[in-house]
C-alpha positions as CSV (number, residue, x, y, z in Angstrom):
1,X,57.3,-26.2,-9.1
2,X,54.8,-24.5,-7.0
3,X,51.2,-24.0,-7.6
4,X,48.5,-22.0,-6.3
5,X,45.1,-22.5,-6.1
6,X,42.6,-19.4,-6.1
7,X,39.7,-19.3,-4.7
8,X,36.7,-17.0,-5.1
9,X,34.4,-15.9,-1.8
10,X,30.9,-16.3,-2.6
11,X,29.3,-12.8,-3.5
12,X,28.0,-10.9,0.1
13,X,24.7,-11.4,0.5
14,X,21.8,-8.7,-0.2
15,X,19.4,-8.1,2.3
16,X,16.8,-5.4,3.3
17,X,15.2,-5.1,6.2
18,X,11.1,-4.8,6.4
19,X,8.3,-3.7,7.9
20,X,4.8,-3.5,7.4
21,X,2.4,-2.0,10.2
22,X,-1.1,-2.7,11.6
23,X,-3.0,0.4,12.8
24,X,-5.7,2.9,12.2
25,X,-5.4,6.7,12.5
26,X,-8.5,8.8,13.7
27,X,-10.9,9.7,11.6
28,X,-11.4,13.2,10.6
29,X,-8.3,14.1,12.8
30,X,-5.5,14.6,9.9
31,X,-2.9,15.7,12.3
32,X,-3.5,13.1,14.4
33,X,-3.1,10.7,11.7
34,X,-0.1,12.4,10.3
35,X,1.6,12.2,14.3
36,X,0.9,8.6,14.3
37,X,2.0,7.5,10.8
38,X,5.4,9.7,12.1
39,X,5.2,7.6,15.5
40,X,5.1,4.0,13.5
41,X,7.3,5.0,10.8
42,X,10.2,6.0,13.4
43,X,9.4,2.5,15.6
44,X,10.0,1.0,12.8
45,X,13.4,2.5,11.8
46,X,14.2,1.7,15.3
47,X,13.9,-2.1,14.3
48,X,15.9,-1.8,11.9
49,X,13.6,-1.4,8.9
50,X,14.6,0.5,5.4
51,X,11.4,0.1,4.1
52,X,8.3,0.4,5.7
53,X,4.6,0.3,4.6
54,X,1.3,1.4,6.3
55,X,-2.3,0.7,5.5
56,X,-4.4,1.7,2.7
57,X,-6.2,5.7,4.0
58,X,-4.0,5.4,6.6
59,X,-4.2,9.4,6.5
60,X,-7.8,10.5,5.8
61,X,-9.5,7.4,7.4
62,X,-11.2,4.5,5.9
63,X,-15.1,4.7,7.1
64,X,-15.5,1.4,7.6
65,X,-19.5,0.3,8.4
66,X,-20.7,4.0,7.1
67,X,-23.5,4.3,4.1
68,X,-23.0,8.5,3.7
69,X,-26.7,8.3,3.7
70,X,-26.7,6.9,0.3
71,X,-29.7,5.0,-1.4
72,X,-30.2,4.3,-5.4
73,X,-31.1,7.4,-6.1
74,X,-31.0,9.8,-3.0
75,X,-29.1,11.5,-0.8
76,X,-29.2,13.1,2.6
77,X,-28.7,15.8,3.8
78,X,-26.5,14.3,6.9
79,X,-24.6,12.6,4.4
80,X,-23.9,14.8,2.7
81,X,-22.4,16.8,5.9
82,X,-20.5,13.5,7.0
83,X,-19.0,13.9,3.2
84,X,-18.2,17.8,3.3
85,X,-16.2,15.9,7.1
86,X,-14.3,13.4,5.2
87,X,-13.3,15.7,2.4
88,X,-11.7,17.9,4.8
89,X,-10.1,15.4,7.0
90,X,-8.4,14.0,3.6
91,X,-4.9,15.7,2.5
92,X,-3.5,17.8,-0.6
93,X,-0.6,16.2,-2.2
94,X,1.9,17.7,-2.3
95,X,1.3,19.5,0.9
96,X,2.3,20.0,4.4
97,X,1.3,16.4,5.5
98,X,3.5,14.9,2.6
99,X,6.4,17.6,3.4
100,X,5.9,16.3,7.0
101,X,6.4,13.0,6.2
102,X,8.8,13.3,3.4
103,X,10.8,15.2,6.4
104,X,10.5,12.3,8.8
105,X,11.8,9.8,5.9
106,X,14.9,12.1,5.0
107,X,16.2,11.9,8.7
108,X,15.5,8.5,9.0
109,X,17.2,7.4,5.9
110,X,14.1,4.6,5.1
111,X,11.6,4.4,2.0
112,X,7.9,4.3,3.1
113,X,4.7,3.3,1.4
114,X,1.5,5.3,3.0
115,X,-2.1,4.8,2.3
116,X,-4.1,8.4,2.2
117,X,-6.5,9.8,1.2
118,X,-5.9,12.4,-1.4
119,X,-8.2,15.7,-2.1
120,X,-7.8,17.0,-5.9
121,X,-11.0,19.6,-6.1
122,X,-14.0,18.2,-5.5
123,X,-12.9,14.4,-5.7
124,X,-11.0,12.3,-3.2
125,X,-8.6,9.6,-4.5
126,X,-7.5,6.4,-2.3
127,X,-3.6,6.7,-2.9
128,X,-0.1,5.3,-2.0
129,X,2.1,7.4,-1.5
130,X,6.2,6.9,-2.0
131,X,8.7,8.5,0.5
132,X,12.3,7.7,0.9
133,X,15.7,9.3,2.3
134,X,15.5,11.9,-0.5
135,X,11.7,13.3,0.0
136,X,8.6,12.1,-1.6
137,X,9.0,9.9,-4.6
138,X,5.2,10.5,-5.9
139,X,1.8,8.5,-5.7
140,X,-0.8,5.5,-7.1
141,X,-3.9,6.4,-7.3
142,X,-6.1,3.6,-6.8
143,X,-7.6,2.7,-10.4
144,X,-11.5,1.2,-9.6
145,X,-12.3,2.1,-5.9
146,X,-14.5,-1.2,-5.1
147,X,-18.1,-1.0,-4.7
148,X,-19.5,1.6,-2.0
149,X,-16.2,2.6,-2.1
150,X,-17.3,4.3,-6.1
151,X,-19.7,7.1,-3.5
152,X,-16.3,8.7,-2.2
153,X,-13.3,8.2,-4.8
154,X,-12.9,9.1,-7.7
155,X,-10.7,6.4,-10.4
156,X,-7.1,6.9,-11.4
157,X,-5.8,6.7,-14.5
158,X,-2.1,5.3,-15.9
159,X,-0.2,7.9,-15.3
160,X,0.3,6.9,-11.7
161,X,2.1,3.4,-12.0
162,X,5.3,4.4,-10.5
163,X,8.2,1.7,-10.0
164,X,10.6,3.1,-7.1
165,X,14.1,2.2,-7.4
166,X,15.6,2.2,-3.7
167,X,19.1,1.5,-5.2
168,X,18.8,-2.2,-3.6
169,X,15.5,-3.3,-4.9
170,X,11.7,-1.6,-6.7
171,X,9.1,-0.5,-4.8
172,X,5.0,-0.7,-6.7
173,X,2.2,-0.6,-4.7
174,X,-1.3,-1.8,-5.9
175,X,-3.8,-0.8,-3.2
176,X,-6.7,-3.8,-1.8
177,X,-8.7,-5.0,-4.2
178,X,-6.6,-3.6,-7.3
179,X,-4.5,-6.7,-6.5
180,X,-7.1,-8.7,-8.2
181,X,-6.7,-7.1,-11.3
182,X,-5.1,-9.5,-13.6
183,X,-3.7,-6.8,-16.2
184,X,-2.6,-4.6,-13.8
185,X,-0.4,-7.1,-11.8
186,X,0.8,-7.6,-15.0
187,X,1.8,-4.6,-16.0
188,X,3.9,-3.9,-12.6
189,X,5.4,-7.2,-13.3
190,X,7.0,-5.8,-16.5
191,X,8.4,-2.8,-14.5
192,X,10.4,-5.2,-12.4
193,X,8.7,-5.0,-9.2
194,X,11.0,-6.5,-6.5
195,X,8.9,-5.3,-3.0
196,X,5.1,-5.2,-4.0
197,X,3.7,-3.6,-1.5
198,X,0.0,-4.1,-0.8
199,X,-2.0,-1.5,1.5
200,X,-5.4,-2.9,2.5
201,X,-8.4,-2.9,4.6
202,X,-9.2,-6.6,3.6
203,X,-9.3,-8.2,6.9
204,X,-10.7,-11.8,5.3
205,X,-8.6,-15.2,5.5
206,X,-9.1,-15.4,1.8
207,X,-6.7,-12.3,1.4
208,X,-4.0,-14.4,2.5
209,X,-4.2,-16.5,-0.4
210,X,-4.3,-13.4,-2.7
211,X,-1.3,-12.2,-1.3
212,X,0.7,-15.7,-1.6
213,X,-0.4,-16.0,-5.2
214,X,0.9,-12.6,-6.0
215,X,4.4,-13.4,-4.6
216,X,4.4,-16.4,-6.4
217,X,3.3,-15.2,-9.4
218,X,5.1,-12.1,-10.0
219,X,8.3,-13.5,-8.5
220,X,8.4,-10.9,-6.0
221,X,8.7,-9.9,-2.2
222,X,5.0,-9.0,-0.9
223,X,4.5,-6.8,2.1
224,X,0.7,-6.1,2.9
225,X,-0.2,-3.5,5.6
226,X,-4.3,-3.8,7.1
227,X,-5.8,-1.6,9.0
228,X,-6.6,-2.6,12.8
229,X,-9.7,-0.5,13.8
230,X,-11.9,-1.0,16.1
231,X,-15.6,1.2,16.4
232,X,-14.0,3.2,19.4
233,X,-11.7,4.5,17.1
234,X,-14.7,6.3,15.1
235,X,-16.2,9.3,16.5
236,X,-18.8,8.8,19.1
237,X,-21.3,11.0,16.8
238,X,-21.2,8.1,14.1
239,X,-23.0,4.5,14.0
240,X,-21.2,1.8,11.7
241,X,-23.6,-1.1,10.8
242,X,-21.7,-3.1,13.1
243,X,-22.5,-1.7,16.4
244,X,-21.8,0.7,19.0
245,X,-19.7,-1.1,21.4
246,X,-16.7,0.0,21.7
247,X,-14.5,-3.0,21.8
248,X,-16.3,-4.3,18.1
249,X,-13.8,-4.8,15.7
250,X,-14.3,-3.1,12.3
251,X,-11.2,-4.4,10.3
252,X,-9.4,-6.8,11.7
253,X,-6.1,-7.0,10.5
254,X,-4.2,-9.9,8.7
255,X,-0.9,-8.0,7.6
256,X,1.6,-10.6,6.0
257,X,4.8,-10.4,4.2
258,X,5.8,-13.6,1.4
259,X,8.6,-14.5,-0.2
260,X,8.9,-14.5,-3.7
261,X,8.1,-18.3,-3.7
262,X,4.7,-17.9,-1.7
263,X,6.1,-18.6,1.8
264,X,5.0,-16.4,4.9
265,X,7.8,-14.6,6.1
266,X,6.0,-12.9,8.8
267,X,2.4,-12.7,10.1
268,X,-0.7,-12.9,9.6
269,X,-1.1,-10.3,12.3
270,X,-4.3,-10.5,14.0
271,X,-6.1,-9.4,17.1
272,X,-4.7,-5.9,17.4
273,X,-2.1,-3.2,16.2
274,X,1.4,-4.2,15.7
275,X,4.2,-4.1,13.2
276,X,5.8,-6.8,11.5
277,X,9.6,-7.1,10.3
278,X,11.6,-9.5,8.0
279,X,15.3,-10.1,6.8
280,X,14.4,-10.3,2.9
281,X,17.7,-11.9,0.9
282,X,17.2,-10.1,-2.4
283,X,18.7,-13.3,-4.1
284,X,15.8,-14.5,-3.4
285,X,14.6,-13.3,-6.4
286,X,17.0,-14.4,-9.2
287,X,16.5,-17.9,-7.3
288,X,12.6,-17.4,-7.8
289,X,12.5,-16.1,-11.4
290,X,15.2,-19.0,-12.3
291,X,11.9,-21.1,-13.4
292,X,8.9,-18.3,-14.0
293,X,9.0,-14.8,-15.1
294,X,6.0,-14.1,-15.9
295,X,6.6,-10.8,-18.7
296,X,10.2,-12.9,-19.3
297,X,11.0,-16.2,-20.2
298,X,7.5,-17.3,-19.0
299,X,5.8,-14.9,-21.7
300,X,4.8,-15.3,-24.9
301,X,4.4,-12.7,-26.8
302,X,3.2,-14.1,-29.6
303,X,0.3,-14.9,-28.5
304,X,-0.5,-12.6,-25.6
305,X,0.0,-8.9,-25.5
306,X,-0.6,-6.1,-23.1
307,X,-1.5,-2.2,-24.2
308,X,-0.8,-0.1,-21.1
309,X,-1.9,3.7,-21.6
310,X,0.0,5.8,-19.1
311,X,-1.0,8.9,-20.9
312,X,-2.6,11.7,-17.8
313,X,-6.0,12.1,-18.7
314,X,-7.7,15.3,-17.8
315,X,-11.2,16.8,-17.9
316,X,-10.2,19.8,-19.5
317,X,-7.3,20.7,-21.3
318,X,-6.0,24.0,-23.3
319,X,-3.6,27.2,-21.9
């Protein structure tokens, strides 16, 4: 009598390919921003990447070192003009910069995550917006612009939490500082957020911690794109509180990606532009969320509960 043994080959392994990148666009120059968030988005297909992700108002500019001639209380007049600037260097969505991009994304067959600056009326949102090989996905507007930040942006609301399923893994974005919102990360936790994707102009070691403690936490891949920008990439008309000279950095970088267990994949980019790359294995993250998930197993709903209101609020309503 003969027997047989079977054997079963281990499942293929998942993997997607990464990149986040390290730049600055010029400000008030929207199709110069546009032409290089094309240029790093197609460099970065050329790696290899499917999904790529670039710094928080990548297009529309982030004024880093400018008060808008703003005191408690008062206004100028000149900042008011460098205002009327930035509000027409920002960009409609949808419009012909997102049908531009969304173009790009189609032919290259990749998802991307792009900081902007979005104009709605009168107010400007800080957004992220979602491209992949089918077009634009939609947007995040950031929920509490921080600090100075509250002079040029307007606030969100919950109708722009979008979860982006790539077929392979979910894309969710939360934009700088929004990543120390407690609730929030919890909330794109419960939507299954594989790739949290991080657009930022915090340049500070500290960040790095943040964005470790997020992966960890949430059980999830974390790709954060910073902005690079030195003064000479501001207009010459325009004085930041940090100086004149050219070479003087005004953000300086720090882009990371983490595994889902807090270790540094790739990065922390400093001292210039760049793009970074990583092989992520998705199982990864079944391996990860074997021993926390945080809105899973890990909850307990009993005693903890989260209300999330993803109802579109607007000003004015009627027909």
């Amino acid at each position: 009598m003969t027997s047989t043994t079977s054997t079963t080959s281990p499942d293929p392994r998942r993997t997607v390919t990464v990149a986040v990148v390290q730049a600055a666009a010029p400000l008030f120059d929207t199709p110069g921003a546009v032409g290089r968030a094309e240029e790093f988005l197609r460099e970065a297909a050329g790696r290899g990447a499917e999904v790529v992700v670039l710094p928080e108002a990548f297009i529309g500019g982030y004024p880093k070192g400018l008060d808008f001639g703003i005191t408690v209380g008062s206004r100028t007049p000149a900042g008011r003009d460098l205002f009327r600037r930035y509000h027409a260097s920002a960009v409609e969505v949808p419009g012909p910069e997102t049908e531009t991009l969304a173009a790009v994304t189609r032919e290259l067959g990749v998802h991307a995550v792009v900081g902007a600056v979005e104009r709605r009326g009168g107010t400007l949102y800080c957004v992220a917006l979602f491209f992949g090989p089918d077009g634009y996905h939609g947007l995040h507007r950031k929920l509490m612009p921080t600090a100075a930040e509250r002079y040029l942006w307007g606030q969100g609301d919950g109708s722009t939490l979008p979860v982006v399923d790539t077929g392979t893994a979910r894309l969710g974005s939360a934009i700088c500082w929004e990543n120390y919102m407690p609730l929030l990360r919890t909330a794109m936790y419960a939507k299954g957020v594989d790739l949290w994707c991080a657009p930022t102009v915090d340049d500070r070691d500290a960040w790095q911690a943040t964005m470790r403690h997020i992966a960890l936490e949430g059980r999830c891949f974390v790709l954060s794109a910073c902005q690079f920008l030195r003064r000479d990439g501001l207009p010459a008309d325009l004085h930041p509180v940090q100086g004149d000279e050219p070479d003087t950095v005004l953000i300086g970088g720090g882009s990371v990606i983490v595994s889902p267990l807090g270790d540094v994949l790739a990065g922390p980019l400093r001292d210039g532009e760049g793009i970074l790359t990583a092989d992520l294995d998705l199982d990864d993250l079944a391996r990860a969320r074997f021993d926390l998930d945080t809105t899973g197993h890990y909850a307990r709903p009993d005693v903890f509960t989260l209300h999330v209101d993803e109802t579109p609020r607007a000003t004015v309503t009627g027909t």
